[in-house]
N, C-alpha and C positions, 0 to 999 in steps of 0.2 A: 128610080133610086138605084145605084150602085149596090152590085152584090156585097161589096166587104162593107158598108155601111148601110145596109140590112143585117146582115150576118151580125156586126158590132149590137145595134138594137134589138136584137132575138137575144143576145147574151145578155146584155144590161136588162132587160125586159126578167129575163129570168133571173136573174140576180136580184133584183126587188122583191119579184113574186117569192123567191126562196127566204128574204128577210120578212116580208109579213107571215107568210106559213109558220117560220119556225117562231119568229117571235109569238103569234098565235097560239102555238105549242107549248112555248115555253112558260105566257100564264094558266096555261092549263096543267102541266105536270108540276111544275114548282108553287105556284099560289093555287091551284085550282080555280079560274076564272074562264070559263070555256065561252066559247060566242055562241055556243047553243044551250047554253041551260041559263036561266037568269040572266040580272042585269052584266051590259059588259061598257066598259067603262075606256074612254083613253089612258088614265091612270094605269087601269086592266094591262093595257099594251103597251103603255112607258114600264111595267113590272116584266113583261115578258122579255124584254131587250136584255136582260141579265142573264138568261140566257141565251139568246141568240147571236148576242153580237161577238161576246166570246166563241162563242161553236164554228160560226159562221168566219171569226178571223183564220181561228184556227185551220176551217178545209181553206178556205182564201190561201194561206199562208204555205199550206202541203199543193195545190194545184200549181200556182207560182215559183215554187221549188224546182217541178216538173219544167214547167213553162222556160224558166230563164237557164236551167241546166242546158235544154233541148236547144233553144237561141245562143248559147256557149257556144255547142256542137255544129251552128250552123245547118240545124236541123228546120226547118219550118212547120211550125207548130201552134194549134188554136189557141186564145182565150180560154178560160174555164167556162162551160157551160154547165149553168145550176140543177138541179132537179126538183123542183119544188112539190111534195107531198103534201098536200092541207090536209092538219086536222080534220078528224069528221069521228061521227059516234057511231061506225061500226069496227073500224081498224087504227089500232092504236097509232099514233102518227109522231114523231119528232120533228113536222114540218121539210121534210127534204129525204131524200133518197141518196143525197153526196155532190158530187161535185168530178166533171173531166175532162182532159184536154185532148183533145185530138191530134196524135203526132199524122202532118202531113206530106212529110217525104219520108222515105225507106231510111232506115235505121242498119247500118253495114257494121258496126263493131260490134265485139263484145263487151269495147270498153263504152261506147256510146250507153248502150242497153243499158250498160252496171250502173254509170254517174244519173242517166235523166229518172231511172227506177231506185235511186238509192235516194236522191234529192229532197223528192218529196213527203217519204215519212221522213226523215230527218229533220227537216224544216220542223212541218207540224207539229211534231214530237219537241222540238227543242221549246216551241212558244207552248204548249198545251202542258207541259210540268211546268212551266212558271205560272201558268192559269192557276192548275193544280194545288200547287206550294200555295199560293198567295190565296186561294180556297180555304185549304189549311190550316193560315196563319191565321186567318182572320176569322174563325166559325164563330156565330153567336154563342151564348150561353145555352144550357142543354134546354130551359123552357121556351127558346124558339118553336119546340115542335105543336107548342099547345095553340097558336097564331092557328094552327092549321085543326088541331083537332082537341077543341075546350074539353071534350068527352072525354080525353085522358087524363085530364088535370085530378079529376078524385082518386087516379093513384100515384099519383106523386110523380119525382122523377124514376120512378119504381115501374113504369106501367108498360115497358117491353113485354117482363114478367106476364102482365095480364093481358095485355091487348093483344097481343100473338099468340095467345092459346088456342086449342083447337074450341073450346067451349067458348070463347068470348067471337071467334071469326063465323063459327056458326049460327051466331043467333045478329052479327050484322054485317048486314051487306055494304058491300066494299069492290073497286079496283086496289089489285094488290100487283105492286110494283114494286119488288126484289132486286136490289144490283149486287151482283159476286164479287168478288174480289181479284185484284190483281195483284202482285207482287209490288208495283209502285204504289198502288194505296195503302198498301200494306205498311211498306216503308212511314209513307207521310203521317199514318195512324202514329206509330211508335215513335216517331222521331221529330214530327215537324206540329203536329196538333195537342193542343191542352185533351187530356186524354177524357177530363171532364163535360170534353163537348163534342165526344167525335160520335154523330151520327149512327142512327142505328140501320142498318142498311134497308131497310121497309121503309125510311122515313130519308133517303138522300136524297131523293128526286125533290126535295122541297129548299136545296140548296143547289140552287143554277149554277155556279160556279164549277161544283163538284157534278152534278150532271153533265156541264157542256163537256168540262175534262174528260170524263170518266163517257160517253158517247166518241168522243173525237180518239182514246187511244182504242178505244172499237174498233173503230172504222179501221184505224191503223195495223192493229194487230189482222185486222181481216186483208189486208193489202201484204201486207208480209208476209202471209203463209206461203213455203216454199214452192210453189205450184204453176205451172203454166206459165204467161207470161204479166202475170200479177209484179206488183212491185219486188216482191218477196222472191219470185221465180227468175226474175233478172238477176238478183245479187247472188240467188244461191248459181245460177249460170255462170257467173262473172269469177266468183269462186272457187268451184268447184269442179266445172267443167260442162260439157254436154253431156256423158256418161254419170257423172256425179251429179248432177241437177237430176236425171230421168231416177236414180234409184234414188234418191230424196224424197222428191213430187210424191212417187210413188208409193214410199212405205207412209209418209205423211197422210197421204186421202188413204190408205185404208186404215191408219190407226183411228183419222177424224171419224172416217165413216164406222168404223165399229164402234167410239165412240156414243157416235151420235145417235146410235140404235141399241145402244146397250138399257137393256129396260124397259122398253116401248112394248115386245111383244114375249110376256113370260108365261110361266105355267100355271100363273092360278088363275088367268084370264077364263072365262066358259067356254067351252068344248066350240059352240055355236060361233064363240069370237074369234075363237082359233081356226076357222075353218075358211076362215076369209083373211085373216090377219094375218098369218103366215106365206100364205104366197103372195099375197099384195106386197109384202116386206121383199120377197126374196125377188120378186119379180121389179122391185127399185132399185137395189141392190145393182141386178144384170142390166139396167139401164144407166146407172153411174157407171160400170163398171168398160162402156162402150169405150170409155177414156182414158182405158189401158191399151187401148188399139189391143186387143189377144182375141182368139181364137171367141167363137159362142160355146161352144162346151167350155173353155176355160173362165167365160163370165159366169156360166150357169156353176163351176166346181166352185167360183172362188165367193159367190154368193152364196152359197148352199153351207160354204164352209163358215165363214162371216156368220150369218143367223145360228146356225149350230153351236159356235163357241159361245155367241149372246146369249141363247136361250140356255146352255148349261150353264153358265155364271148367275144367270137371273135364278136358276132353281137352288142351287149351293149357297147364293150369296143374295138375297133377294133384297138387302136393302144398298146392294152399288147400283146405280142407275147413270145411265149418263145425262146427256145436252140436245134431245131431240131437234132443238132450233138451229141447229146447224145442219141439219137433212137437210132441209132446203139449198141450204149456201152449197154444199157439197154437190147437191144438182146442177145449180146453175151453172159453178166449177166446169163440174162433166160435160155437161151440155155445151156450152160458150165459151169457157174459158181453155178448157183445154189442162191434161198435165204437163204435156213433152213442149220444151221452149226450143220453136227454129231453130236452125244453126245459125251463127255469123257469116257473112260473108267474108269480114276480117277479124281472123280470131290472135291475140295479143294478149300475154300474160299481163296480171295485172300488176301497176307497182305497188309499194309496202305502204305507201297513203292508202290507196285503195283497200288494198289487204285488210289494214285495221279499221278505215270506215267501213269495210263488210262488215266485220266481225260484231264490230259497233250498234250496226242497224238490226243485225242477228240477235243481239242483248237485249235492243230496244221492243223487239218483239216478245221477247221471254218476258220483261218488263209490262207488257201490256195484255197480254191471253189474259185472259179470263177464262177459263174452262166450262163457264157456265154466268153468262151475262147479265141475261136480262130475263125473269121470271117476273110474270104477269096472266094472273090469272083471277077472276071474280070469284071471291067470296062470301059466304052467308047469304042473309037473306029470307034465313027459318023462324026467323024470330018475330 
């Protein structure tokens, strides 16, 4: 068999495998119908395709972006290869890990870099707020949420009040799935949805529409961060320059990373916890910090400094905490990704189309952060 017609069936192979995973997922977070606990039904997984297939258009639609900008530039460049994550009952799963394409010849502008890394969130972003909107437009009535949980119905449409208190989460056990807000949901709340039915944010995941949305401008905002050679670190390159992209990247991951550590390790923790917590903290710290290319005394100053300004805000201010779930993302960052983006071989100011699709794409991230995503954690139990 022909490598490029293997390679074609390794992608379609994975492309299937990422549509059952996520559909999988998707009657699992939105109807709760998992394939490991009770019956599971084809019904079951014609229900999960309401979210997957929007999710799944949505990265389609951002990979593709990439793809035909790059075939613009006469760049030669892969298919999207899927990443399919299955379900499973020890790690929470949304069926997929994303979706990428593999640029296969050298990439010489700065303008190349800026259009094939500006493409792709734009694309997705532009179809995933009409997903969004038409999510919106169309929410059930607010007793949709009792479909999923009768045990609320004896307090009315009144039962946020009760069921999210700490006495009622206590005495039952639960996954609890939190989504934060964004700026654009924010928007569609006030402007676009009967105010009478907009979701209570413990209870969105049971609306696929606003789930797939609301995961796909994730992904996006996380491809946009001005960093390395991320989608986000091309434009602000393209931008702003080599020198102006390195002091960007830069103050960016240490804002994310104190962010991200803000609250994890405070003073009223026990002496015992502290005796380990502390330098395991600082000692991550100097291992992200490899990715400022500086000096090891200056990772061990700027790590030493970082924890110390956490740790006195956690003692003055105990109830600011940050997004521990982006430690992670800020490692691999570090680790793989890199802050500082090459230089071009052919460096070309950009023109004023470009200019304002920066600027644009810039927006479209402010638009999509969430400062704090996805909180999921088990509940009760005591009872």
């Amino acid at each position: 068999m022909p490598s490029k017609t293997r390679t074609v069936l390794i992608q379609v192979g994975l492309f299937i495998a990422s549509f059952i995973t996520t559909t999988f997922a998707g009657a699992e977070w939105c109807f709760g119908k998992s394939i490991f606990y009770g019956e599971y039904t084809w019904n079951d997984f014609l229900s999960g395709m309401q979210f997957s297939i929007p999710f799944l258009l949505i990265l389609t639609v951002h990979e593709f972006g990439h793809y035909f900008t790059a075939m613009y530039h006469k760049i030669r460049a892969s298919l999207p290869y899927y990443i399919p994550f299955p379900p499973n009952p020890i790690i929470p799963s949304i069926g997929t890990l994303g979706a990428v394409i593999r640029i296969e010849e050298k990439v010489r502008s700065n303008r190349q870099h800026f259009d094939i890394g500006l493409a792709g969130p734009l694309a997705g972003f532009i179809l995933a707020l009409a997903i969004i909107v038409y999510g919106f437009a169309t929410l059930p009535p607010a007793e949709y949420v009792f479909n999923f949980h009768p045990e609320y119905k004896q307090f009315g449409l009144d039962y946020a009040k009760h069921v999210y208190s700490p006495e009622y989460m206590k005495d039952h056990s639960a996954l609890d799935l939190q989504i934060g807000d964004n700026l654009l949901y924010m928007f569609c709340e006030k402007f676009v949805a009967d105010p009478s039915r907009i979701p209570n944010p413990h209870e969105l995941m049971h609306y696929p529409f606003l789930l797939a949305g609301f995961i796909a401008l994730f992904f996006t905002s996380m491809n946009l961060l001005p960093i390395g050679q991320l989608d986000g670190g091309h434009v602000t390159y393209g931008l702003f320059g080599s020198r102006g992209h390195k002091l960007i990247a830069t103050i960016f991951f240490l804002l994310l990373t104190f962010y991200s550590g803000l609250g994890l390790v405070t003073p009223t923790l026990p002496q015992t916890t502290l005796l380990w917590a502390v330098p395991a903290l600082v000692l991550f710290y100097y291992s992200c910090f490899a990715a400022l290319k500086i000096s090891k005394r200056d990772r061990i100053m700027y790590a030493l400094i970082l924890f110390a300004a956490q740790f006195v805000i956690s003692w003055g201010f105990p109830q600011i905490n940050g997004y521990s779930g982006w430690l992670l993302f800020g490692f691999i960052v570090s680790r793989f990704v890199g802050i500082e983006h090459p230089p071009s071989e052919i460096e070309m100011p950009l023109d004023p189309k470009r200019v304002i699709l920066g600027w644009v794409t810039l927006l479209i991230f402010i638009l999509c952060f969430s400062p704090t995503p996805l909180v999921i954690e088990v509940v009760g139990g005591n009872g």
